[in-house]
C-alpha positions in Angstrom: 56.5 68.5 5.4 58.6 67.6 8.7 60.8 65.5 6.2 61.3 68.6 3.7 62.1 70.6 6.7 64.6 68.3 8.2 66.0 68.0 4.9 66.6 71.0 3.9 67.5 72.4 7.5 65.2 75.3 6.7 63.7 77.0 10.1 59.7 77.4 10.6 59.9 81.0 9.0 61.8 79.9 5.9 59.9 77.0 5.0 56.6 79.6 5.8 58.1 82.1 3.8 58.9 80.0 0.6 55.7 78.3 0.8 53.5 81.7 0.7 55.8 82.7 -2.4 54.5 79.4 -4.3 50.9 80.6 -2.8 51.5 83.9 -4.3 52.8 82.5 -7.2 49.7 80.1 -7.7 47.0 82.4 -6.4 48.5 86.2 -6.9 47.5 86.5 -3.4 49.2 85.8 0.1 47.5 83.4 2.4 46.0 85.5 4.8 44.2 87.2 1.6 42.8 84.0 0.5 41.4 83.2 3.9 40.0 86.4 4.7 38.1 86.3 1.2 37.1 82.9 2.2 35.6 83.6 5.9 34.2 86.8 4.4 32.5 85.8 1.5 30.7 81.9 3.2 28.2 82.0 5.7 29.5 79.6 8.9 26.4 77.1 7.5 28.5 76.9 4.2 31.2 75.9 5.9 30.3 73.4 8.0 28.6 71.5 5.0 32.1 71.9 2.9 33.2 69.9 5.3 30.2 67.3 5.4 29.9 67.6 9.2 27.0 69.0 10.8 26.8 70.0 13.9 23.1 68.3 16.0 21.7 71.6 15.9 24.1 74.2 13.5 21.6 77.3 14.0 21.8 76.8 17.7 25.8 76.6 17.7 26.4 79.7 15.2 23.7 81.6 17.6 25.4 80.8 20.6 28.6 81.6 19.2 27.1 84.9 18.0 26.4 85.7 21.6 29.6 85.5 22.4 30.6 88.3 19.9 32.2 86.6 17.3 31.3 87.8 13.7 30.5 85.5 11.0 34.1 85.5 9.4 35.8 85.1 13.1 33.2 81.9 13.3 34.3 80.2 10.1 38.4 80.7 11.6 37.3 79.2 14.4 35.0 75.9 12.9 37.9 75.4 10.8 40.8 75.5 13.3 38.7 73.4 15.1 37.5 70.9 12.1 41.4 70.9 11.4 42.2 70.2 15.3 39.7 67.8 16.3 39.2 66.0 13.0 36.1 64.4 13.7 33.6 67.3 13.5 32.0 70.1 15.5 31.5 69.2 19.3 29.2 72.1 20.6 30.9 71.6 24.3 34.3 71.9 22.3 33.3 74.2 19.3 31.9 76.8 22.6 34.7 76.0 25.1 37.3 77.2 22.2 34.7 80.3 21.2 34.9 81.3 24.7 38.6 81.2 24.9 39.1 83.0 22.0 36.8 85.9 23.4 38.8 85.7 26.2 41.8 86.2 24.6 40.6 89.0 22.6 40.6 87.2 19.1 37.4 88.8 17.5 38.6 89.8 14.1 39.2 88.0 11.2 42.9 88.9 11.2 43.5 87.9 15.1 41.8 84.7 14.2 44.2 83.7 11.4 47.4 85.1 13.2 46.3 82.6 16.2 45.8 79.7 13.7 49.0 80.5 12.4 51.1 80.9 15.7 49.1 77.4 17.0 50.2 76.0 13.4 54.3 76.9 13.8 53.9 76.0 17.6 52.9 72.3 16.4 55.7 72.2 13.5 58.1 72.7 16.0 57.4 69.9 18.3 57.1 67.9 15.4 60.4 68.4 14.1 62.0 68.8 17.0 61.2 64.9 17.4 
């Protein structure tokens, strides 16, 4: 993707915007609408077994993350972003350190969530092509 970019000399928001057209094009819906169906419609249990990682004791993490005040669909953003992140699974410490942030921060809906993701996403391709 950094090579298409650097080809093409497209900016972060061009290359975003022509990729949600082929989304749209593909799906008939933008990305945020696939994601919110998606962390809507799968329990945080579901998710973690798509990705064949389970956490020592899931019930434990999704409660505690619960407590926190983060609704099921705001969970599922956040065991992704950090499954995407991290890589190598769900870390309680890490998956609860990041939970807590994002209640601090105020990033308890679904659409907060995947604007964050998002932001976090561009903030990454930037330092990557600016290499």
């Amino acid at each position: 993707m950094v090579e298409l970019y650097r080809r093409e000399k497209m900016t972060t928001d061009e290359l975003n915007a022509k990729h949600e057209i082929q989304f749209n094009n593909k799906t008939g819906m933008t990305i945020d609408e696939w994601l919110l169906n998606k962390y809507k419609t799968i329990t945080p249990f579901e998710l973690m077994k798509a990705y064949e990682v389970v956490a020592k004791d899931e019930e434990t993490l999704v409660k505690d993350l619960h407590d926190l005040g983060l609704h099921n669909e705001v969970i599922n953003a956040l065991l992704e972003y950090v499954f995407v992140c991290n890589g190598k699974g769900f870390v309680e410490s890490f998956v609860m350190k990041i939970g807590m942030n994002w209640v601090e921060n105020d990033i308890l809906t679904i659409k907060k969530a995947i604007e964050f993701m998002k932001d976090q996403d561009r903030k990454k391709f930037n330092e990557s092509s600016e290499r």
